[in-house]
Each structure stands twice: as structure tokens, then as C-alpha cells.
ROFI-491370 format. One record per residue (C-alpha): residue in three letters; x, z, y. Coordinates in steps of 0.5 Angstrom, whole numbers, plus 500, padded with zeros to 3 digits. Example, Ala and Ser with C-alpha at 12.3 -4.5 7.8 and 13.67 -1.06 7.14 Angstrom:
ALA525516491 SER527514498 
END
This chain:
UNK234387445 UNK235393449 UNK243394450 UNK248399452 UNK254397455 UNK261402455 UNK267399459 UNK274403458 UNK279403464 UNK286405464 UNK286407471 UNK282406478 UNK286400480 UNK284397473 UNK280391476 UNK276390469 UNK269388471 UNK263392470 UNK258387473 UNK261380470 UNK261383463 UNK253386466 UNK251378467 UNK254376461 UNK249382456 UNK244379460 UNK244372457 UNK243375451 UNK240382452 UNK237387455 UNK241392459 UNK239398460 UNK244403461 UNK252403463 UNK258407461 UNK265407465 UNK271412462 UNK277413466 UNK283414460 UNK287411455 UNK285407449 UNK283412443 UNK286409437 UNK279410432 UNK274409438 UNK277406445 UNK273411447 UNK273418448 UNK270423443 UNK266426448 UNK263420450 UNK262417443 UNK257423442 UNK255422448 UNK252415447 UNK250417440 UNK245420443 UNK242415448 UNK242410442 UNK237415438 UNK234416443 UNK232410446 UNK232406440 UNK237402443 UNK239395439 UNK245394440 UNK253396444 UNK257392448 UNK264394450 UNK267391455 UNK274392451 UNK277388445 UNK276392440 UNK279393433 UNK276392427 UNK277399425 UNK274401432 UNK268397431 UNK267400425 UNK268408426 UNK264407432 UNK258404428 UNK258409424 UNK258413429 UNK252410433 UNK248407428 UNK247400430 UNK251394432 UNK258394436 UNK261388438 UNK266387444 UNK266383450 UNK269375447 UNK265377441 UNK260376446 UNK261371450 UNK262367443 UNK255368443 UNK252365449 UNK257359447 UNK253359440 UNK247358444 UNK248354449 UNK252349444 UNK248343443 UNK252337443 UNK256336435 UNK262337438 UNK260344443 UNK258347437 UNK264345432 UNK268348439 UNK264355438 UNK265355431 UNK273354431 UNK273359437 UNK269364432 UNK274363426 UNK280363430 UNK277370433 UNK275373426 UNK282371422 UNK286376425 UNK281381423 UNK279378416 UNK283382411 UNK282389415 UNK273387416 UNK274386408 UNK277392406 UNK272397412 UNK266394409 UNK268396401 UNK268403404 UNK261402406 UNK258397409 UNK255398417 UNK252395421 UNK255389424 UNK259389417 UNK254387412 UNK256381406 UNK263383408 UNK265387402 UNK262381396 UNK269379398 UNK275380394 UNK281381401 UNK286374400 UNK280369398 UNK276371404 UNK283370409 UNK284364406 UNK276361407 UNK277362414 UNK283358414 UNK282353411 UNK274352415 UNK278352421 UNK283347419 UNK277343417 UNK274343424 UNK280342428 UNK280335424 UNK274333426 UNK275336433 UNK281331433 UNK277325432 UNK272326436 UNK278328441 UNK280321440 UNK273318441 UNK274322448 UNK281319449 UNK279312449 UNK272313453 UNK277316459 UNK281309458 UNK275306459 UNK274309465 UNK281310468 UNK279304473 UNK274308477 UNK276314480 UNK275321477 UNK274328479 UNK274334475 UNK269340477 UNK273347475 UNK271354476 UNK269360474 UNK263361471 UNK258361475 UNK260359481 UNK255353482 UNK259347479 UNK253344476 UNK249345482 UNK254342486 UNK254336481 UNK247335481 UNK247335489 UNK254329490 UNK252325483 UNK243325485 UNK243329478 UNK237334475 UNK243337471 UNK241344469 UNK243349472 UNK241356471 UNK243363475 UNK246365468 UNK254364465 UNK256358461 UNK250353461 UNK255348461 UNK259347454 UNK259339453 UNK262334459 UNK258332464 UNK261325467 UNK257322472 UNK258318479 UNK258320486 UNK252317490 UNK252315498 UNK260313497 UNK262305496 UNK267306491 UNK266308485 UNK268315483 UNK266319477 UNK265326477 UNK266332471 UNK263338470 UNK265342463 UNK265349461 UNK266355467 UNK272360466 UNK273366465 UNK279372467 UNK282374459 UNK280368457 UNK284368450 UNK289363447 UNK285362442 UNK278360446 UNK282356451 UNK285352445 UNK277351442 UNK275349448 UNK281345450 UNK278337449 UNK273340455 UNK278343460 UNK283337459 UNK277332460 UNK276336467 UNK284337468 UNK286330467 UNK282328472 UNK286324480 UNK282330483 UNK280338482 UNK274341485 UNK276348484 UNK268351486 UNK269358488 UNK262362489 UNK264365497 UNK258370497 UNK262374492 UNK266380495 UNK275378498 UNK277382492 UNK272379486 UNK275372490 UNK282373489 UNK282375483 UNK278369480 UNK282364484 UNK288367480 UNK284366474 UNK282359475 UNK290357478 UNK292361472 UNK288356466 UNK290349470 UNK297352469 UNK295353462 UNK293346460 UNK298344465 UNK294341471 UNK298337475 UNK292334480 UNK291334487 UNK286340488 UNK281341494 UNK278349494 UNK271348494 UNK268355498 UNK260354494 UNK255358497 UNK257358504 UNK250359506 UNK250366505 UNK257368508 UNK258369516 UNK262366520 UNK267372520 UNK266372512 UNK269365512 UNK275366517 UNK277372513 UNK277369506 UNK281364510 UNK287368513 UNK287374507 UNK287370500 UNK291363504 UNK295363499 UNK291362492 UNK288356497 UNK289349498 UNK285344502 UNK280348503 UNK272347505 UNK265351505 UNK259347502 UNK252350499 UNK249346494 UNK243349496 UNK242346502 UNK247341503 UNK251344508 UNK259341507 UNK257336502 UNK258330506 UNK265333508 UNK267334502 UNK266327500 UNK270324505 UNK275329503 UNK275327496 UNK275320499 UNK282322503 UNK285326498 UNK284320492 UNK290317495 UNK287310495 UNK291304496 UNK289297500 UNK290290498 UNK287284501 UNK284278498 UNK283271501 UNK277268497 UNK271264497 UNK270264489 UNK264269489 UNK265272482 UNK271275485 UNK267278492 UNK262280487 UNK267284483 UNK271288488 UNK264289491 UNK261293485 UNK269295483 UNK271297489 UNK271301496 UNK270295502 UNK273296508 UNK273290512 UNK269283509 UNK270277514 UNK270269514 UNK276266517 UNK277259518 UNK272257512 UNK274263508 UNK273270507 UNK279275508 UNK276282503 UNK280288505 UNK278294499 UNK280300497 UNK282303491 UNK286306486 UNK293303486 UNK294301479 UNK287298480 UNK289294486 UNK296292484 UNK292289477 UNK286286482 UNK292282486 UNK295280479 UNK289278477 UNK287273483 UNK293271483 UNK291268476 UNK284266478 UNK287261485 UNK292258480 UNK289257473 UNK281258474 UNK280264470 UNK275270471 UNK275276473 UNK274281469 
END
């Protein structure tokens, strides 16, 4: 489907987008022409009436099959402009929620995109109902069968329905993350994107897919770092965005949690992007941890690194030094820093040591599989096993031993 796309800026330091929201058409559509126009908002078409007229004409004229605006539209602008224009208008969260809808495969991707739906449509419910009794346009069909507070109340009571299945199944997350609270974990954050999958797949041994296009990963992937001893689960969930709305981080907001609640954030940055794209995409991702109050280490992973210069590295280092914390370059693609990384991730973890003197080979197999051995040596007819790991962890494996001397029960 051949699409046009129309940005609105205030002014010329207005940092809107034009080529994030031409990637994000891309997912879906085929772009073949763009507009930008410098000026306040128009209150019936976002736009001014000259380009309306303007893009009226490219429309009829290439059979155009679609309009996306980079703006958040109102729905009395979205219905004046497709009357105007003669086919679907829809704005740029209008768009994004379609690329959720696609790349939704899990039950509960798919039940997040249809909250985030309803959430976005509540608001402008009454106001779509009562444009499409006035004649129904494109993007307004079925609306007008409705009577205005029968079709308000529909849309409130379908998402307090999702949000109690969404619950449940946060609950089953919940219980899966306790399960897993003995191992480390490490959360993969990020702007869409940037190469989070990509980086997944090179630290875990994954073939996750990992396209060149926005908002591949919905679900939670949780898998665990390979070539390390200790035992370290990564998680990459769905990529970021600037004016992500409250309505769409809440819909998303089981996701996000399961990455920021992990002992350590991978912040991955695309470092190919010009300064001033960077800066403001560190300011977002700083802006969402806030917003589901993150509380974790971070360490800001500069992906990509093998397309920048030297030069290029020090400058982002001095210019954005204070978005950045614990900073280190990699490329998923080649390999380059990996190693590093995870060494990094090893010394951040902030991991505790005990010793143990055994020679009960359930507890040596134990810390061998559960834990990172330092030192493993025989002293005396007994083996002294230094290890690392988490300190709750270490505590509760000395507790436990102790147990294991004196009463002879296993370890588990």
C-alpha cells in the first residue's frame, strides 16, 4: 500500500522525527512522498489549508492508499482531513499500534496491543461516534451503528476485562522471575532498533530474529549468557520510543518491568546515529526507566561500533558524558567488545564470595553448576571451593552447608 506521510513542526528547533516515523511507515507501508510544514497547529486539519490542497492532489493523483501523520491528531481532524483527502488518515501511535498488532504473537503481546488500542480509542470514543452519524469516511466506517454512551461504555468495560487477564498472566510472570531470583539477571533496554536482539543473540548463542526494522520484539525473551561460569540471564523485551504515551507504557508495562527489575541494565545505543539523534534517545530511555522507576546499575552499550571512527567515539564520549554511565562500544555483528562486555557485566553484578570446605560431591556438583568457581583446590584430604555469586545467594549456600555438615541434608 502506497503511503504519504505529513510531519507538522512547531519551529526549526522542533527535534520531531522525520526519519524515525519514515521507518516506522516502512514496517507497513510504502512510502513514496513526504511532507514538512513549519507552523502552529490548525485546529480542524493539524496542517495548513494550502497543504491540505496540496496533498489532495498528490493523493488522487498517484492513488495514493493511505496518509500518516507524524502528529497526534484529534478525531475531528482526522475526520476533516479524510474527507478532504478521500482515504485513510491515521496518526503516528495510530501507527505504531499497527506494527504491535503484527509483530504480537504470544497471548499476552496480543492482549497488550489490544489494551493499548482501547486505551488510545477511549478518549475519542463519544467524539468518532458522533463524526461518523455525520457521514461515515474512511477510517470511520461502522462507527455511526452506535448510539454515543453504549459505545463508551463497551470500550470500558473490554479493557477492564483485559486488564484482568493481563494481571494473571503478570502474576504467572511474577512467580517465574522468583524462580529465577537465584541466578543473575540482565535486562536489555533500548531504543527500537538499536540492535538489542542482535546483541542477545551474539551474548546468549541465540538465532533470535532480529530484523533491520522497528518493533520485532514484543514478548520477553529471557535466555542465558554463554562462555561465562556463572549463571547469568539475559532479557530482551519491546524497543522504546520518544512520546511513548502513558497509555502504551502501561499496556506494555509487564514487559518493560521484566527488563527493568533485572540486578543490571544494558542500555544499547545505535552509535552509527548522528550526536544529536543519540542524546535524544539517551534522554528517552533515562526518561521510561524513570517512569517504571528502575532502580538498577546501568552500563551504556554504544552497538554498532564497528561503523564509527575512532573520532566518532571520543566525541560521543566528551559531548553527551552526562546521559552516560559505564560506557562501552561493541558491534553485535562482528564481535568486537563482546568479550569486554561481559566481563564488564561480571564486575558490575556486584557479586559476593564465600568459601566452602567439603569433600560431599552433591555440594561441589551444586556450586559447580550454580555458581562462578574461583579457586577449587584439595587441602589436607579436603577441598577448599572459593565461588562467586549473588550475596543472598552466597549467604543462603553457606546456610545451607552448614545444615548439610551437621544434619546430613542435600543441597538443593
Amino acid at each position: 500500500m502506497k503511503a504519504v506521510i505529513v510531519l507538522r513542526k512547531d519551529n526549526k528547533m522542533d527535534k520531531k522525527s522525520l526519519e524515525e516515523l519514515e521507518e516506522l511507515v516502512k514496517v507497513l507501508y510504502n512510502p513514496v512522498k513526504s511532507f514538512v510544514q513549519i507552523r502552529k497547529p490548525d485546529a480542524k486539519f493539524q496542517i495548513g489549508k494550502g497543504l491540505v490542497e496540496k496533498i489532495k492532489n498528490y493523493v488522487r493523483e498517484n492513488n495514493i492508499d493511505i496518509v500518516v501523520f507524524g502528529n497526534q491528531l484529534s478525531p475531528t481532524q482526522k475526520y476533516n482531513l479524510a474527507k478532504e483527502f478521500k482515504v485513510e488518515v491515521i496518526d503516528k501511535i495510530e501507527l505504531v499500534l499497527q506494527i504491535f498488532q503484527k509483530h504480537a504473537r504470544t497471548k499476552e503481546a496480543q492482549l497488550q496491543v489490544k489494551l493499548a488500542e482501547l486505551q488510545y480509542e477511549l478518549p475519542r470514543a463519544k467524539e468518532k461516534v458522533r463524526l461518523a452519524k455525520k457521514g461515515e469516511q474512511p477510517g470511520f466506517m461502522g462507527y455511526g451503528d452506535y448510539e454515543v454512551e453504549r459505545y463508551y461504555q463497551k470500550v470500558k468495560r473490554e479493557i477492564a476485562s483485559i486488564k484482568k487477564k493481563l494481571e494473571k498472566l503478570r502474576e504467572h510472570r511474577r512467580i517465574a522471575r522468583k524462580g529465577r531470583e537465584k541466578f543473575d539477571s540482565v535486562g536489555l533496554v533500548g531504543y527500537t532498533n538499536a540492535g538489542k536482539t542482535s546483541l542477545l543473540n551474539i551474548l546468549c548463542g541465540e538465532k533470535k530474529e532480529a530484523k533491520n526494522q522497528v518493533f520485532t520484539t514484543l514478548s520477553t525473551t529471557t535466555r542465558r549468557i554463554r562462555g561465562i561460569k556463572r549463571k547469568i540471564l539475559v532479557t530482551d523485551t519491546v524497543g522504546f520510543m520518544d512520546d511513548l504515551p502513558p497509555f502504551m507504557i502501561e499496556a506494555f508495562l509487564s514487559t518493560i518491568e521484566e527488563s527493568s527489575d533485572s540486578d543490571l541494565i544494558l542500555l544499547v545505543i545505535d552509535a552509527s546515529e548522528d550526536i544529536e539523534e543519540i542524546e535524544r534517545k539517551l534522554k528517552v530511555n533515562h526518561e521510561i526507566l524513570e517512569k517504571v522507576n528502575c532502580k538498577s546499575p546501568i552500563i551504556t552499550v554504544f552497538n554498532k561500533c564497528d561503523l564509527i571512527t575512532e573520532e566518532k567515539r571520543e566525541e560521543i564520549l566528551t559531548k553527551l558524558e552526562r546521559y552516560i554511565v559505564n560506557p562501552i562500544f561493541v558491534s553485535a555483528k562482528t564481535g568486537e567488545g563482546i568479550e569486554r562486555l561481559k566481563n564488564l557485566i561480571l564486575d558490575k553484578l556486584n557479586l559476593s564470595i564465600g568459601v566452602i570446605e567439603t569433600n560431599n560431591p552433591k555440594v561441589v556438583s551444586f556450586l559447580y553448576q550454580n555458581t562462578e568457581i574461583i579457586e577449587d583446590i584439595e587441602e589436607e584430604g579436603k577441598r577448599i571451593i572459593t565461588f562467586r555469586a549473588k550475596e543472598r545467594e552466597v549467604n543462603r549456600i553457606l546456610k545451607i552447608h552448614r545444615v548439610v555438615r551437621e544434619d546430613g541434608y542435600r543441597v538443593s
